[in-house]
Kinemage of the C-alpha trace (Angstrom):
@kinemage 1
@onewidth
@group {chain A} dominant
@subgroup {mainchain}
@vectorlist {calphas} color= white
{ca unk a 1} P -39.131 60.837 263.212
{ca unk a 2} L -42.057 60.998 265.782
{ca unk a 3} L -44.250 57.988 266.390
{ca unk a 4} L -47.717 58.201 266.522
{ca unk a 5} L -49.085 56.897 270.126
{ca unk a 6} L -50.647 54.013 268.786
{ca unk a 7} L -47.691 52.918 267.258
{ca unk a 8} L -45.681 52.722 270.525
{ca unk a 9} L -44.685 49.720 272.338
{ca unk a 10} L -43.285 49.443 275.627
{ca unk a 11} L -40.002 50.337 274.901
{ca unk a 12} L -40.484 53.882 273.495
{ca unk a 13} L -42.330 54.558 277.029
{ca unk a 14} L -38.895 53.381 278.608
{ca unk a 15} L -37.238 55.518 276.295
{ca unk a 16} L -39.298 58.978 276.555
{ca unk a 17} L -37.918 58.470 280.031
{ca unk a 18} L -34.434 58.641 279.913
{ca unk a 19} L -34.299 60.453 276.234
{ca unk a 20} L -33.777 63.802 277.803
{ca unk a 21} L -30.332 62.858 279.619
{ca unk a 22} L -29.201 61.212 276.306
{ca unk a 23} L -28.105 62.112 272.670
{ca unk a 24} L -29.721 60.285 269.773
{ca unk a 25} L -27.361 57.985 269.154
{ca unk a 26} L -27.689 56.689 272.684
{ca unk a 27} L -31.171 56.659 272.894
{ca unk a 28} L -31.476 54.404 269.849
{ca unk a 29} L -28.817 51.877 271.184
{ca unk a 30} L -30.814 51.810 274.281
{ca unk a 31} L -33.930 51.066 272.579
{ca unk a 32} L -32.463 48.410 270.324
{ca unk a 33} L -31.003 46.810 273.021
{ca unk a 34} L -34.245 46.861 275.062
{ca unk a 35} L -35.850 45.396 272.125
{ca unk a 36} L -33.818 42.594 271.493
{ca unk a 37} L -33.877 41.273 274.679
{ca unk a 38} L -37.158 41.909 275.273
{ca unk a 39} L -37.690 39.576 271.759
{ca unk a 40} L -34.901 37.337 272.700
{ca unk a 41} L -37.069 36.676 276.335
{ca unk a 42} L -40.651 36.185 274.103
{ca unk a 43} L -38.576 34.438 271.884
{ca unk a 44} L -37.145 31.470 274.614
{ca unk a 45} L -40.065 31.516 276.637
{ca unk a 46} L -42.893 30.756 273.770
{ca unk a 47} L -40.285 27.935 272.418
{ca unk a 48} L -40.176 26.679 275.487
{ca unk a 49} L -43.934 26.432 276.172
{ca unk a 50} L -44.215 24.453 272.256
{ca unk a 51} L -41.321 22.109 273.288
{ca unk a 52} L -43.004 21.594 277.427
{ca unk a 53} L -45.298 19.104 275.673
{ca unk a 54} L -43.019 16.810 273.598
{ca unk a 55} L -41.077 16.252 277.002
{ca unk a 56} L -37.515 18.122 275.987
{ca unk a 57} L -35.821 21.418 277.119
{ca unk a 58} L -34.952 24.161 274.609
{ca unk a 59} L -31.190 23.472 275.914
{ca unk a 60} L -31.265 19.710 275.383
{ca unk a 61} L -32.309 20.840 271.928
{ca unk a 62} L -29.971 22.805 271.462
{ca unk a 63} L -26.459 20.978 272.354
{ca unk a 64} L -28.528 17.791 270.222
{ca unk a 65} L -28.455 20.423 267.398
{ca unk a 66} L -24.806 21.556 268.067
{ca unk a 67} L -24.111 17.745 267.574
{ca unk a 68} L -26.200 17.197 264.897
{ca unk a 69} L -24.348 19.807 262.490
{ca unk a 70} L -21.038 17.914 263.110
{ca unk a 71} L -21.268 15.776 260.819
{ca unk a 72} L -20.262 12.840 259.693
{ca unk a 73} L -19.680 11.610 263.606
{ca unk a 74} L -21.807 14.275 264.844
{ca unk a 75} L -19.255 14.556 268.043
{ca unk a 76} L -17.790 17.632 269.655
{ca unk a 77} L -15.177 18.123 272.255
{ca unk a 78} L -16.842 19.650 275.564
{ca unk a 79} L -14.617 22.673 274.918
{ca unk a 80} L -15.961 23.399 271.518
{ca unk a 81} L -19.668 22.324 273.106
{ca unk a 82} L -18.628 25.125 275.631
{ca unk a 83} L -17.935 28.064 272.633
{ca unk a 84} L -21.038 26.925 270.425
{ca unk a 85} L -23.091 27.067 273.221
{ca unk a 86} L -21.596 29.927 275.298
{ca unk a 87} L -21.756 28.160 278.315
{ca unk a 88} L -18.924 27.593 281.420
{ca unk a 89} L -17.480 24.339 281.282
{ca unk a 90} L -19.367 23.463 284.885
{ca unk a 91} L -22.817 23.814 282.858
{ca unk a 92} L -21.580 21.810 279.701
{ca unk a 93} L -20.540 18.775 281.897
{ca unk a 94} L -23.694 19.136 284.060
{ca unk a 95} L -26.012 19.004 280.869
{ca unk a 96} L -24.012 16.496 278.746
{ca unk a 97} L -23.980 14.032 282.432
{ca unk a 98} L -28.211 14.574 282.030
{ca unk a 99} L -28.093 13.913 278.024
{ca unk a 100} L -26.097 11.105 278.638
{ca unk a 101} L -28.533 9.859 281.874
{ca unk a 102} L -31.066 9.843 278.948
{ca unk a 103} L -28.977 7.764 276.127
{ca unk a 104} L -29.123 10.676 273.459
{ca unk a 105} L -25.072 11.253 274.055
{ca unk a 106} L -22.131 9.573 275.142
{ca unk a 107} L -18.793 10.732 276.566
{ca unk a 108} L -15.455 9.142 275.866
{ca unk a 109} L -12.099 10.341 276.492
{ca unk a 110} L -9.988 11.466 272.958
{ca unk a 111} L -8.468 8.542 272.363
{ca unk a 112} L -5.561 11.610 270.880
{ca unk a 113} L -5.721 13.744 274.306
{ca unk a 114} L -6.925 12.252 277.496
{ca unk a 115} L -7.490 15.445 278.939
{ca unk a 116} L -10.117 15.738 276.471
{ca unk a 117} L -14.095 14.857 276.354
{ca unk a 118} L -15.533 14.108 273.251
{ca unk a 119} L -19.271 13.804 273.268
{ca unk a 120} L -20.941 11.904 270.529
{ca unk a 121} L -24.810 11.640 269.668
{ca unk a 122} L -26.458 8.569 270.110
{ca unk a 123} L -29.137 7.596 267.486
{ca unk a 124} L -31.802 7.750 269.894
{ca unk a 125} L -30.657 11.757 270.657
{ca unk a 126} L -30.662 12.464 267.041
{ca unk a 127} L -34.128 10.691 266.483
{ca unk a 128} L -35.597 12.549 269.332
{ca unk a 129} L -33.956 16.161 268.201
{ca unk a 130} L -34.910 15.133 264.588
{ca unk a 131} L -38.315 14.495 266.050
{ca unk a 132} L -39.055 18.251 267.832
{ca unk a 133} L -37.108 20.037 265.570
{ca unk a 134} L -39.681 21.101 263.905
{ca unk a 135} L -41.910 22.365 266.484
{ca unk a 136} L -39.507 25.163 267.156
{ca unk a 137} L -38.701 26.190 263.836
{ca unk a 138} L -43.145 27.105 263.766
{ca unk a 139} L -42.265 28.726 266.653
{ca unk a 140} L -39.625 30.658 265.559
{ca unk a 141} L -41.563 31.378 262.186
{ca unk a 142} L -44.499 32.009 263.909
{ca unk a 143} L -43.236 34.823 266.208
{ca unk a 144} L -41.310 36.463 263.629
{ca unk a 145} L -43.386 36.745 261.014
{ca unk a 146} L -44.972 40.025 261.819
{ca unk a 147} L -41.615 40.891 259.287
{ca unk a 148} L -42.404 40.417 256.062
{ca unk a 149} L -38.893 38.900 254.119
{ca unk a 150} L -37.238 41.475 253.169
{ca unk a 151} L -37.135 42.839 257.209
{ca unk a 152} L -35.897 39.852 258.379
{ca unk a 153} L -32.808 39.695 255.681
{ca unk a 154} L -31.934 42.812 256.310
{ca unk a 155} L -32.598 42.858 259.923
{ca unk a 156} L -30.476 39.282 259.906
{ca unk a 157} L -27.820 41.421 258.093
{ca unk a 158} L -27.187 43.821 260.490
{ca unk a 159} L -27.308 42.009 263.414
{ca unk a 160} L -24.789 39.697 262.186
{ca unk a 161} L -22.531 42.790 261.626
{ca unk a 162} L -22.716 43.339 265.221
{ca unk a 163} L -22.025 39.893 266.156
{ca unk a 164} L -19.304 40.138 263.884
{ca unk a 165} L -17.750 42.811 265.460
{ca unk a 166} L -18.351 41.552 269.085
{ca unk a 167} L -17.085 38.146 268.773
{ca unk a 168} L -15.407 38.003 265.055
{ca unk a 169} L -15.774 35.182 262.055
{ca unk a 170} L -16.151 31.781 262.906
């Protein structure tokens, strides 16, 4: 199916490019891969500039969040901070030793395996994550909403069938 030029974006220009040395099928992974990271890059950068003014980093968000969903102690190991979070265990001590600089975690060894962190949320982390939450969910909506409902179910829908099949059930 041909699109009309004024329904191009910058990735079908990419594509034109390199559609003649590839079949189809190729050519549409490559654009939905361009795509998505070219969303997931609008996607950081604009939550970033909404969260810039209430004083917190999208990651500190994020590992208060990954706490915050543990409920009812709302503490995680650092290894299980490392999976949910995809990060190296280098990066996961660095930003838990700068959470914990701030009072929103602490880290104590597992009283049931020394070798092991656990990192609990203070109630001043979960008031401030509480607090900016919602500043990037408008974000989020806001940028997304050029798909009506339906699109984002089913676009939600088949993107968790590929993460499914790259890194399996949780």
């Amino acid at each position: 199916m041909a699109i009309r030029p004024e329904q191009q974006d910058y990735v079908d220009r990419l594509i034109e490019v390199v559609s003649d040395q590839h079949g189809v099928d190729v050519v549409q992974a490559k654009a939905l891969a361009y795509r998505v990271r070219r969303l997931a890059h609008r996607l950081e950068t604009e939550i970033k500039r909404e969260l810039a003014p209430h004083g917190i980093e999208l990651w500190e968000l994020e590992l208060l969040a990954c706490l915050i969903r543990t409920r009812p102690h709302h503490r995680l190991s650092a290894g299980q901070l490392m999976a949910q979070l995809q990060l190296t265990s280098g990066a996961v001590t660095n930003r838990v030793r700068r959470l914990e600089s701030s009072g929103w975690v602490t880290r104590d060894f597992d009283p049931d395996d020394r070798r092991s962190v656990l990192v609990t949320l203070t109630p001043a982390g979960e008031k401030r994550a509480l607090d900016v939450f919602a500043v990037k969910t408008e974000a989020e909506y806001a940028l997304l909403s050029a798909l009506p409902a339906t699109a984002q179910r089913r676009l939600n829908d088949d993107l968790r069938s590929v993460l499914l099949s790259l890194e399996g059930q949780v």
